[in-house]
C-alpha positions as CSV (number, residue, x, y, z in Angstrom):
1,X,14.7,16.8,-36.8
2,X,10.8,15.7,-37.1
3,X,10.3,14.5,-33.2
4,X,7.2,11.2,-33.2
5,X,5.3,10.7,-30.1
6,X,5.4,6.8,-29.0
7,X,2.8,6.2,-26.4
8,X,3.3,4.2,-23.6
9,X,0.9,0.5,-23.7
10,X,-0.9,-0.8,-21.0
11,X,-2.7,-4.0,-20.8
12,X,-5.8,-3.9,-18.7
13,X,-5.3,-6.9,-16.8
14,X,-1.8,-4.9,-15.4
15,X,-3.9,-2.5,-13.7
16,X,-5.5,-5.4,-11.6
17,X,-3.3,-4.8,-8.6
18,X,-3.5,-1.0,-8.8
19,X,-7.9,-0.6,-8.0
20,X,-7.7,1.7,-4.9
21,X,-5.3,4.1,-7.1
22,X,-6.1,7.4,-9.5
23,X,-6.5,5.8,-12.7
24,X,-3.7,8.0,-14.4
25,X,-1.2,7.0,-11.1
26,X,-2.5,3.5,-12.0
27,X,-1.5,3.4,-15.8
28,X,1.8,5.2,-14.8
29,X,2.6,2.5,-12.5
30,X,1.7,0.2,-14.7
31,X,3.5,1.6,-17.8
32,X,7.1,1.6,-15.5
33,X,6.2,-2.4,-14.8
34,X,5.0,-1.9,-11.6
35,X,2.8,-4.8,-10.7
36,X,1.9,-5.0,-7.3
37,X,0.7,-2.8,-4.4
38,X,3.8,-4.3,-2.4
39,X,6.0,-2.8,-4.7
40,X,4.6,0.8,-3.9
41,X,5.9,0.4,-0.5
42,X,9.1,2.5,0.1
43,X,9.9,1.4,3.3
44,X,13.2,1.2,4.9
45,X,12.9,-2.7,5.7
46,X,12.4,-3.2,1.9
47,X,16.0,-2.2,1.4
48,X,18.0,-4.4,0.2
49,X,20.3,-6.2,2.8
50,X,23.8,-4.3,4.2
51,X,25.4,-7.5,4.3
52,X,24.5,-8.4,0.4
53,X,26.8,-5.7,-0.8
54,X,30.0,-7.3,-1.9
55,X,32.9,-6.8,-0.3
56,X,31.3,-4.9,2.7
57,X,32.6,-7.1,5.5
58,X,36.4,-6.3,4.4
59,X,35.9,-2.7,4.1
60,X,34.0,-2.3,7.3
61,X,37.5,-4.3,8.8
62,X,39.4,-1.6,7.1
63,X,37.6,1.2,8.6
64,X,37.4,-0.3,11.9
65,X,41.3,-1.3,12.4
66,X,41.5,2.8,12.1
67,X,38.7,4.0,14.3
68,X,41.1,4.8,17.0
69,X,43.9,7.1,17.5
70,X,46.1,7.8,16.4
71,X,44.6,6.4,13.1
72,X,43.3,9.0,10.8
73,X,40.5,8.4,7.9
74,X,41.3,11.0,4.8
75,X,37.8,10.8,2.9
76,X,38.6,11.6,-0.6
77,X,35.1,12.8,-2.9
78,X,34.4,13.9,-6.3
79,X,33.4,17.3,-7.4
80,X,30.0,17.0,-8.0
81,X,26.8,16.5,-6.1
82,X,27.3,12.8,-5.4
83,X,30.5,13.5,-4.5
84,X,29.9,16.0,-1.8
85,X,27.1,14.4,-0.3
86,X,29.0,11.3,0.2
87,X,31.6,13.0,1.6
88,X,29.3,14.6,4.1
89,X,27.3,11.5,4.7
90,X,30.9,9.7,5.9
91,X,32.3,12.4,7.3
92,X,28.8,13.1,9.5
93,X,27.9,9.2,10.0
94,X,31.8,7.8,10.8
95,X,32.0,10.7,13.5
96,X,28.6,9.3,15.0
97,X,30.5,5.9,15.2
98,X,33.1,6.7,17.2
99,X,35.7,7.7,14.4
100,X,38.3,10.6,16.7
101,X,40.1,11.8,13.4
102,X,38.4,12.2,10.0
103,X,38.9,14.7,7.8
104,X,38.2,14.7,4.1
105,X,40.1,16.3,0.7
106,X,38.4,17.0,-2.5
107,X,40.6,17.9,-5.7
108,X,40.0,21.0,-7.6
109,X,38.9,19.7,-10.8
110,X,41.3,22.8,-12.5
111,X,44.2,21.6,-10.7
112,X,44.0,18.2,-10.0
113,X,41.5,16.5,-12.2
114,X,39.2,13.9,-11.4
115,X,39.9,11.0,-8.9
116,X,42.5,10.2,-7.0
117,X,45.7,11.2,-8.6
118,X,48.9,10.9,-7.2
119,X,48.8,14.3,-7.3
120,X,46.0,14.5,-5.0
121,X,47.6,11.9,-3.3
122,X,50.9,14.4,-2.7
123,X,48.5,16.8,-0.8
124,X,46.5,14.5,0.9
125,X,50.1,12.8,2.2
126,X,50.7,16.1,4.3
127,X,48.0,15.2,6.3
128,X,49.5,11.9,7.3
129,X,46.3,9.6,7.2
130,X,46.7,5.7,7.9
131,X,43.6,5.4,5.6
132,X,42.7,7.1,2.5
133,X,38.5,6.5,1.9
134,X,37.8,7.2,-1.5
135,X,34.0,8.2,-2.6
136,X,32.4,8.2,-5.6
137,X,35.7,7.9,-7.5
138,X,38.8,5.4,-7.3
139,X,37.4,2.4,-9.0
140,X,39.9,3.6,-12.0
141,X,42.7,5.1,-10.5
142,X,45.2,2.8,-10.4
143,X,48.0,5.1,-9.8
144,X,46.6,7.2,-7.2
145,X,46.2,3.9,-5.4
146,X,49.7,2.6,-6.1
147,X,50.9,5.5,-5.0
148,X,48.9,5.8,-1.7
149,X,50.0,2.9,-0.5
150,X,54.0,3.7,-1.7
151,X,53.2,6.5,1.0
152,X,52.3,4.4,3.9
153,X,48.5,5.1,3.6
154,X,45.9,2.0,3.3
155,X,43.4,2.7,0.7
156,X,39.6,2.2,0.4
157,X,37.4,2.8,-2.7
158,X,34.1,3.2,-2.7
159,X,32.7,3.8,-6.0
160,X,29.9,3.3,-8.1
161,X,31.5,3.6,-11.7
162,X,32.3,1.1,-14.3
163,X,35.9,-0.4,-14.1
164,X,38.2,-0.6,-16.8
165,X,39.6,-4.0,-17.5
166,X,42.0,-4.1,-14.4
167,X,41.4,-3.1,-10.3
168,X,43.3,-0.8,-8.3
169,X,45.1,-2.7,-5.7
170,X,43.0,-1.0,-2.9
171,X,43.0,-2.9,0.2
172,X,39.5,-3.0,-0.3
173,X,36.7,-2.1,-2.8
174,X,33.7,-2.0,-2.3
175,X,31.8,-1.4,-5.8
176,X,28.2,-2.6,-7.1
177,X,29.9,-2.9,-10.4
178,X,32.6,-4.9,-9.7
179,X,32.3,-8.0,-11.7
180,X,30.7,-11.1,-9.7
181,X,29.6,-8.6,-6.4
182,X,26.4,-10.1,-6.9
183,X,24.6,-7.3,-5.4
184,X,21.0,-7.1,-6.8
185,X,20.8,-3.4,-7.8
186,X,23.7,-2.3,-10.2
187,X,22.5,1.5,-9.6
188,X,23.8,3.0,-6.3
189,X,25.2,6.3,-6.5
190,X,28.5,7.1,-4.8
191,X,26.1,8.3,-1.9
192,X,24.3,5.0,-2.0
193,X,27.5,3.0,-1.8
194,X,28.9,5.5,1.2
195,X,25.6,4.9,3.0
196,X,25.6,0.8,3.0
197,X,29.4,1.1,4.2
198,X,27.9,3.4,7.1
199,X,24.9,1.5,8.2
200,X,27.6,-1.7,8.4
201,X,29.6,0.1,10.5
202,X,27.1,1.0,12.8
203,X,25.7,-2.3,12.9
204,X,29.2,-3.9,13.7
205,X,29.7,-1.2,16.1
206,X,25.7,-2.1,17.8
207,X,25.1,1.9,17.3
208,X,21.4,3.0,16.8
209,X,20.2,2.4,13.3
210,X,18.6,5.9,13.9
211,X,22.1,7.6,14.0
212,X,22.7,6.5,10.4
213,X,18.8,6.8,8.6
214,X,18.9,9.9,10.0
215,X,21.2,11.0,7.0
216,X,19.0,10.0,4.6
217,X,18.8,13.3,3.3
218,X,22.5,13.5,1.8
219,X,21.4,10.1,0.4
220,X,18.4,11.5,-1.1
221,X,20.0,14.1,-3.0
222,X,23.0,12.5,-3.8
223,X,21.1,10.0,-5.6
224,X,18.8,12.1,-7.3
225,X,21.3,14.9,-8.6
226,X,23.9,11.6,-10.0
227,X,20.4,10.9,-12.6
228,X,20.9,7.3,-11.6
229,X,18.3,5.4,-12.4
230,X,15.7,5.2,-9.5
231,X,15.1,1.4,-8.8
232,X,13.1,-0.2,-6.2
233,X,16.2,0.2,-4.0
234,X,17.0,4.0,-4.7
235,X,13.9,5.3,-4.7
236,X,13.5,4.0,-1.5
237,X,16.6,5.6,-0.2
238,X,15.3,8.8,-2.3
239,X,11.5,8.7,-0.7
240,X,13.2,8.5,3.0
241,X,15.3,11.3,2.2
242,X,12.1,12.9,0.7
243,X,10.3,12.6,3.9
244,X,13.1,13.6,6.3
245,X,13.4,17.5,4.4
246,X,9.6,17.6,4.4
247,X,9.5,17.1,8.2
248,X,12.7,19.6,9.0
249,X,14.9,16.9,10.3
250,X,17.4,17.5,7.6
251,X,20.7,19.1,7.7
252,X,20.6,22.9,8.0
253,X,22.3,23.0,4.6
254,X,19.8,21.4,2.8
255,X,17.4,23.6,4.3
256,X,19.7,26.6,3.1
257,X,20.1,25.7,-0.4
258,X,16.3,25.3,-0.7
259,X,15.8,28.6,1.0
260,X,18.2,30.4,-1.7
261,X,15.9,28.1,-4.7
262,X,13.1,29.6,-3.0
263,X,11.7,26.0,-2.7
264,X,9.5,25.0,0.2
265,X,10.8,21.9,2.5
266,X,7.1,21.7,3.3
267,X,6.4,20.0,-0.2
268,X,10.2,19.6,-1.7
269,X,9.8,17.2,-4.8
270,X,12.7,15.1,-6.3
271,X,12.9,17.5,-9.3
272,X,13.5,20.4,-6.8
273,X,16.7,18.4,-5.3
274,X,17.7,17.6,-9.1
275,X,16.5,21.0,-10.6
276,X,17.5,23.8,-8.1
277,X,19.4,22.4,-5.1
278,X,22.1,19.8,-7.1
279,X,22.7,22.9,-9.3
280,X,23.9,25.4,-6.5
281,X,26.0,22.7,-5.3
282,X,27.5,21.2,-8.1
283,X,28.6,25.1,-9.2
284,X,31.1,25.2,-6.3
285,X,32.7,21.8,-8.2
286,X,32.5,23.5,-11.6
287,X,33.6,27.1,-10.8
288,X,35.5,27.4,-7.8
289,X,36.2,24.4,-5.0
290,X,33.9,22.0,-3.8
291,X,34.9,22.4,-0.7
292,X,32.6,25.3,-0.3
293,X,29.4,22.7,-0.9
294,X,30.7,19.9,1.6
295,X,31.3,22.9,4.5
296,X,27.6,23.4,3.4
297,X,26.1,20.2,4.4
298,X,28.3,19.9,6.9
299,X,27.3,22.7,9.0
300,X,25.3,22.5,12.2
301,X,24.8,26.3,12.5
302,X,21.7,27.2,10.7
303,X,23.3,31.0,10.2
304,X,27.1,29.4,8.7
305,X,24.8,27.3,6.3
306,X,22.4,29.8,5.1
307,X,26.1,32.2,4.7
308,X,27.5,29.3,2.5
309,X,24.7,29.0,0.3
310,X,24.5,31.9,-0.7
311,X,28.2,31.4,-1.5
312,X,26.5,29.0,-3.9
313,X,23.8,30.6,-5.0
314,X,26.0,33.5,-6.4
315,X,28.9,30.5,-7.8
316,X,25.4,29.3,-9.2
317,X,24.2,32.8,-11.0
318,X,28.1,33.0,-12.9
319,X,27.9,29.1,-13.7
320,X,24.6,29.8,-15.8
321,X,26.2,33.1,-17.5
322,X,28.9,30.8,-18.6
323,X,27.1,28.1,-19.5
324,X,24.0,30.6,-21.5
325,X,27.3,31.9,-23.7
326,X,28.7,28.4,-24.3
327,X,25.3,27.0,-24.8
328,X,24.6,29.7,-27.6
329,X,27.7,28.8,-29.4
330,X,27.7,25.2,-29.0
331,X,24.1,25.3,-30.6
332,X,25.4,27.7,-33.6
333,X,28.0,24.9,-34.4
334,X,25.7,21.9,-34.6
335,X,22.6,23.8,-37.2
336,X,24.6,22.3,-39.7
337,X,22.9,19.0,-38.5
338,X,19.2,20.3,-39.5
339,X,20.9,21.3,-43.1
340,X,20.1,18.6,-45.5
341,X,22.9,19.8,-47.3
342,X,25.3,18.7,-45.2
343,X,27.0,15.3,-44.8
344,X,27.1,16.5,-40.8
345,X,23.2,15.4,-41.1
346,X,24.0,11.9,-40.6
347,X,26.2,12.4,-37.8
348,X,25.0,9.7,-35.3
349,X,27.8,11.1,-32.6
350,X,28.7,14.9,-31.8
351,X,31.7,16.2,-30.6
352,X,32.3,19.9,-30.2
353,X,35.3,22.1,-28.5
354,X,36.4,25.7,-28.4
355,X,39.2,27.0,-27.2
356,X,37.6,29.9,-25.0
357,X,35.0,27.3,-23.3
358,X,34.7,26.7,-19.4
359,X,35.9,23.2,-18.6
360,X,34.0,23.4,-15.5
361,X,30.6,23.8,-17.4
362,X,31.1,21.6,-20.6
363,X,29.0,18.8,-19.3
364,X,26.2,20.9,-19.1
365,X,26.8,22.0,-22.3
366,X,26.7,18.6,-23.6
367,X,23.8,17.9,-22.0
368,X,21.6,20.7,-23.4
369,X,22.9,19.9,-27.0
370,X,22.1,16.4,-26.5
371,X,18.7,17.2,-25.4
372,X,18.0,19.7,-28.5
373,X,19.6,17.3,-31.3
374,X,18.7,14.2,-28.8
375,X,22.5,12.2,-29.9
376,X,25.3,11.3,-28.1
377,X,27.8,14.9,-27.7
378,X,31.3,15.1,-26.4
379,X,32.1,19.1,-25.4
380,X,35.8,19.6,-24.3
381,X,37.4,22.6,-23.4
382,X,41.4,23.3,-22.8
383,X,42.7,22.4,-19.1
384,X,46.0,22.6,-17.8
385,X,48.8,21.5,-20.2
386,X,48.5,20.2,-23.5
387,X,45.0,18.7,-22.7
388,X,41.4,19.1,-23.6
389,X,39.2,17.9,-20.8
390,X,35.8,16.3,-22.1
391,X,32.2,15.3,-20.7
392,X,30.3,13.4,-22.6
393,X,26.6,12.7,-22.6
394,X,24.3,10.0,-24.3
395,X,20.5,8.7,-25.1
396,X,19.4,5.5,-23.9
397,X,20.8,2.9,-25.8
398,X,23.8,3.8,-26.3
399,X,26.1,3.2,-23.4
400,X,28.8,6.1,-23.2
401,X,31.0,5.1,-21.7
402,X,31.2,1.3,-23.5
403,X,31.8,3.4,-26.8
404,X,34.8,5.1,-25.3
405,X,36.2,2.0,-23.7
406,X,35.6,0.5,-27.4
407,X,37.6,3.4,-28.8
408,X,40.3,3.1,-26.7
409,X,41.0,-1.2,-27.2
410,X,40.3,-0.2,-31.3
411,X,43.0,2.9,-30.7
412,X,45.4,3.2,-28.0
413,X,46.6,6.0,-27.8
414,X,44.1,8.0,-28.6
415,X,42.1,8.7,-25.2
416,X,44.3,9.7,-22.3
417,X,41.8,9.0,-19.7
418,X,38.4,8.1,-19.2
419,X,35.4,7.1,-16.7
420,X,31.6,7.4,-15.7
421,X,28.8,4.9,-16.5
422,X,25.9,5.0,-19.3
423,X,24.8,8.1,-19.6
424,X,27.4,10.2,-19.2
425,X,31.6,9.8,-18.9
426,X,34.3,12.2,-18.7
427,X,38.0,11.8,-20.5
428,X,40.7,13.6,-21.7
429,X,42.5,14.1,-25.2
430,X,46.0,15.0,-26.5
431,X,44.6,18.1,-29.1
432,X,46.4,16.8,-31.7
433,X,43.3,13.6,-31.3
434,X,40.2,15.6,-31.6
435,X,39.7,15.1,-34.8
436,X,40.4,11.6,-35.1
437,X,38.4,11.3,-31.9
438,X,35.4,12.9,-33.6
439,X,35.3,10.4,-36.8
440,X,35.9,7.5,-34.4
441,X,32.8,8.9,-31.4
442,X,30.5,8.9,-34.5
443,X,31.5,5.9,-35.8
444,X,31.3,3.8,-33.0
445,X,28.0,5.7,-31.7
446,X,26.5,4.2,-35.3
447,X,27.6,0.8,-34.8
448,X,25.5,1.2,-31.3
449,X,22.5,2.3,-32.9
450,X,22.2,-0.1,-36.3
451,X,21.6,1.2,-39.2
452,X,18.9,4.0,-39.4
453,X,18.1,4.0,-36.0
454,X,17.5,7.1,-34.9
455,X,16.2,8.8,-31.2
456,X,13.5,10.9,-32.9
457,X,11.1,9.5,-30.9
458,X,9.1,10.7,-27.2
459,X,7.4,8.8,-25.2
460,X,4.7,9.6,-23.2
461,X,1.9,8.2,-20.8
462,X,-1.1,8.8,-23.4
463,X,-3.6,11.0,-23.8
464,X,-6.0,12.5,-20.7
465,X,-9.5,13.3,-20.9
466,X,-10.6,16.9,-20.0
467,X,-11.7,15.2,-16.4
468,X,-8.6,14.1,-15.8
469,X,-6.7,16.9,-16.8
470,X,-7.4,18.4,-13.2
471,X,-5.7,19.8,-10.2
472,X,-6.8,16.6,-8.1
473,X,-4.7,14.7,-11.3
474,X,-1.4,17.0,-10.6
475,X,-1.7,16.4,-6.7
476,X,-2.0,12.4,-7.1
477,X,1.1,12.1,-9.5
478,X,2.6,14.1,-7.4
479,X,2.3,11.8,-4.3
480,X,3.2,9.3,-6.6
481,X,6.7,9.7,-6.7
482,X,9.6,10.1,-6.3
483,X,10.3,10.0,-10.0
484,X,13.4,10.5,-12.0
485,X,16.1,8.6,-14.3
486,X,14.4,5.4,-15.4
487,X,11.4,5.8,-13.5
488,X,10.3,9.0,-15.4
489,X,7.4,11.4,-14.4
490,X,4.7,11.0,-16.3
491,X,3.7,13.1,-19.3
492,X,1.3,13.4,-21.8
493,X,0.2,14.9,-25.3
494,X,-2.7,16.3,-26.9
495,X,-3.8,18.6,-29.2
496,X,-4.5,21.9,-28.1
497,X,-5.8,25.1,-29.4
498,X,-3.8,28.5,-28.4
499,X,-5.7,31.5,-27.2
500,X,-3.0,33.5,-25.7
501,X,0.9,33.5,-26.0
502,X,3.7,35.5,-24.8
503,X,7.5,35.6,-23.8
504,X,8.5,35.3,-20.0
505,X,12.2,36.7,-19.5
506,X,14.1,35.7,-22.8
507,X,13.3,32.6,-23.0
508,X,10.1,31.1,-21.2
509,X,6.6,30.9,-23.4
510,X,3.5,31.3,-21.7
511,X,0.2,30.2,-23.0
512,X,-3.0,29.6,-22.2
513,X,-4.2,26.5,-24.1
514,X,-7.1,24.8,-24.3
515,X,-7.6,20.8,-25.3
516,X,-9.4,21.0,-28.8
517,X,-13.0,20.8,-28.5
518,X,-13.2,21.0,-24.7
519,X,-14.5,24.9,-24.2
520,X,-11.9,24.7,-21.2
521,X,-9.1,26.4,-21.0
522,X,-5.5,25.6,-19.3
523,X,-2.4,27.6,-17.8
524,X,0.5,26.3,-19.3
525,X,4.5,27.2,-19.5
526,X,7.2,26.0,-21.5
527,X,10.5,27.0,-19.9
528,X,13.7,27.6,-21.9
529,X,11.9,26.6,-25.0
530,X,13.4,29.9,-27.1
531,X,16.6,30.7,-28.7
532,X,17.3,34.2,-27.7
533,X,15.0,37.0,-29.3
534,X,12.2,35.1,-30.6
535,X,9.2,35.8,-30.8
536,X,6.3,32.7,-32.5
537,X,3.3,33.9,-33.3
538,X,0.9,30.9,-32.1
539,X,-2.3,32.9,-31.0
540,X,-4.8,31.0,-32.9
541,X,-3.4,28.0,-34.1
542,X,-3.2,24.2,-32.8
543,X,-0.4,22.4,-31.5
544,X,0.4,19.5,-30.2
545,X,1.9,19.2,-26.5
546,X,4.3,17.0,-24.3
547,X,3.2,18.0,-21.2
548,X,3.3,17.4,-17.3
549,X,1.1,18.4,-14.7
550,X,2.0,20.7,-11.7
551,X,0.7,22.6,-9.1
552,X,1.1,26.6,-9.0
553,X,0.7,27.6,-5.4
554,X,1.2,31.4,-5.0
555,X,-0.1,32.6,-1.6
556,X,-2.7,30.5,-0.4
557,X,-3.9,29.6,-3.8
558,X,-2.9,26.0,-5.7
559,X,-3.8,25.9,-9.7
560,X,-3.2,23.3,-12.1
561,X,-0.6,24.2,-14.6
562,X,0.8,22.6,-17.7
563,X,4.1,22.3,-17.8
564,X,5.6,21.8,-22.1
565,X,8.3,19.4,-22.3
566,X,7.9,20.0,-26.3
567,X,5.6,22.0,-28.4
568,X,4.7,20.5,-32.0
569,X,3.6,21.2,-34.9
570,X,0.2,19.1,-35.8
571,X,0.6,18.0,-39.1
């Protein structure tokens, strides 16, 4: 596939508000439709209101009618990152409130699947809770509900997910995405959502707004490690969580999963939360028991957290063994799209499956393959039963989980199960399906994209001049966040001529680069950019870089360093 650089306009007279700013920051700003210095501030009054959230007053009644004994609150989460911080948050914040009995259950995604189940809902009945509190899940499990409430339990959701057609009966929801909530930002994670039930809790309850903000680093990473996309609203919640780790005041486990990363707290970014912390916890959820993540954050012992992440950290090390094998065969199966051969070259949707794959690590194997062939891909792999478990993962535009829903009212039958939002859903399949699942993903993937639209394309933030291609550069765009989904760090391309090249572990390139013309001469890595024992030969010749800027601090030292997002040929 023959990738095209599409660079990112800005009008002069949009810079206006931006004059006390680095001029790259500026056009950066500008180019994400930033107007304004008042919408720079990422202050905590700029929130948007507790009370706007739909539905908020009837679950903070819910929660409140069992804040005392012998009432007991049953916090149910997901098994991923979002999940287990907004178990953590609740479980943390609801204690602060008063709350004598909460506990919280997380299904084993082997066992139990995803959301509540009346499976789950079996095992959570031994407890004998007079409230189940769903987060980051529940919006579709209209079962699990039904059956929670055939138990004797009351049932919240809290969610963040699309709904299907029809509601659970819950006793109360409380979901952005609920039709007619009204709420002005669609894009709270489950963390988000858990935090807005919290700080109305506290605020019925006249306790300290301090006693909730002061978990605004499980928001923080929640958020960032869900890739949803950062808003006004969430990068607000993400830049106070920011701040919190950078001053210490964090939860030890934080602190301890950075530690194992080898990240500094000091400095911690948004792509070290998304990039090295999010993964350590999300490979409890995919390997073993999330359980083990949640007792993380959830630790006031600096010694028990730093002894459960390196629980992680190992869970972590096996997750990417997995994943490297599964990646390496997931990649063999789709070259036929490069063969021009091949009918499979106009594939607009992907779906692969083998019978030896990890369920726990298929999303992020659909996730790399859709970054290298940049379509929509479905992985699955076999679960319990006759099932195959799938994640799927898109490119903007086309709205994942729409095209399943789409699938499903065109043929019933033919998806068991399915959830998640635009970027990325999970479902599962009969086997006898696949392949009619396969002809019907691609075919419904095309009618998203029109004919011969194709996502060949990169965008980037322009061009720098050799001045601006600087340290002081790096260290202003990296005030400048926090950046993520939707709000993207910027990058940049040029043309550069390669002096020196070499391989870093199996798969890293070094080079040191410089822009054509300039005499000056550039640092720069591209990590994970080979497939297994190869070795280019670029030394004297020019390419063409998608590139960020970042600072290389070893010791006491800080360079600028380039960091490849894709290397090109020029033509």
């Amino acid at each position: 596939m023959t990738l095209r650089i599409v660079r990112r306009e800005v009008a002069a007279a949009e810079l206006a508000g931006f004059s006390g700013l680095h001029p790259v920051l500026a056009r950066a700003y500008a180019a994400r439709g930033l107007r304004q210095p008042a919408e720079l501030s990422l202050t905590l009054d700029r929130l948007l209101p507790v009370g706007s959230l739909g539905g908020i007053d009837a679950a903070v009644e819910l929660l409140l009618a069992h804040r005392e004994a012998p009432g007991r609150v049953l916090i149910i989460g997901d098994f991923d990152a979002d999940g287990a911080t907004s178990t953590a948050l609740l479980m943390r914040g609801l204690r602060e409130c008063g709350f004598a009995d909460v506990d919280f259950l997380v299904p084993n995604r082997f066992e139990f699947g995803y959301g509540l189940t009346p499976e789950i809902v079996a095992v959570a009945a031994e407890r004998k809770p007079s409230l189940v509190v769903t987060v980051d899940n529940g919006i579709s499990s209209l079962a699990g509900v039904a059956a929670a409430q055939a138990a004797g339990m009351q049932v919240l959701v809290t969610d963040h997910h699309l709904p299907g057609r029809e509601l659970p009966a819950a006793d109360a929801i409380l979901n952005p995405n609920v039709p007619g909530n009204g709420f002005e930002s669609r894009y709270l994670a489950g963390v988000g959502v858990a935090f807005y039930l919290l700080a109305a809790v506290a605020r019925r309850l006249a306790v300290p707004v301090a006693r909730v903000t002061r978990y605004l680093d499980l928001v923080a990473l929640g958020t960032i490690a869900d890739l949803v996309p950062l808003d006004c609203n969430n990068r607000i919640l993400a830049a106070q969580g920011l701040a919190r780790i950078r001053a210490g005041a964090c939860v030890p486990g934080i602190l301890a999963l950075l530690q194992v990363a080898k990240r500094e707290y000091a400095s911690v970014l948004a792509s070290d939360l998304g990039f090295a912390v999010a993964p350590r916890l999300n490979a409890a959820g995919r390997i073993d028991d999330m359980s083990i993540g949640i007792r993380c954050l959830l630790a006031d012992n600096a010694g028990e957290a730093a002894q459960l992440a390196e629980q992680l950290d190992s869970l972590n090390r096996e997750r990417r063994e997995i994943e490297a094998d599964m990646q390496l065969q997931a990649l063999a199966a789709v070259k036929v799209l490069d063969d021009p051969q091949a009918l499979a070259a106009q594939r607009a949707g992907v779906v692969l499956y083998d019978a030896d794959w990890h369920q726990g690590v298929v999303g992020l194997v659909a996730s790399r393959v859709k970054d290298r062939i940049r379509r929509p891909v479905v992985a699955f792999a076999n679960a319990k039963g006759d099932e195959l478990r799938g994640s799927a993962r898109s490119v903007p535009g086309v709205h994942v989980r729409d095209v399943l829903e789409a699938m499903a009212t065109a043929e019933p039958g033919l998806i068991e199960r399915f959830g998640g939002h635009a970027m990325a859903a999970g479902l599962t399949l009969r086997p006898a399906n696949l392949d009619r699942f396969a002809r019907a993903f691609d075919a419904e993937v095309m009618r998203w994209l029109g004919p011969g639209k194709t996502h060949d394309t990169i965008e980037t933030d322009g061009g720098l001049s050799i001045d601006e291609i600087a340290l002081p550069t790096a260290e202003a765009l990296r005030a400048g966040g926090p950046w993520g989904q939707a709000f993207p760090e910027p990058s940049f391309d040029g043309e550069f001529a390669v002096h020196q090249s070499r391989v870093v572990g199996e798969r890293h390139l070094k080079l040191w680069v410089e822009p054509a013309g300039s005499g000056r001469r550039f640092d720069a890595i591209a990590f994970n950019h080979l497939d297994p024992g190869a070795r280019p030969q670029l030394e004297g010749s020019t390419v063409r870089l998608v590139y960020r800027l970042d600072i290389n601090a070893y010791r006491s030292e800080r360079r600028l360093q380039l960091l490849i997002d894709h290397l090109l040929p020029v033509c």
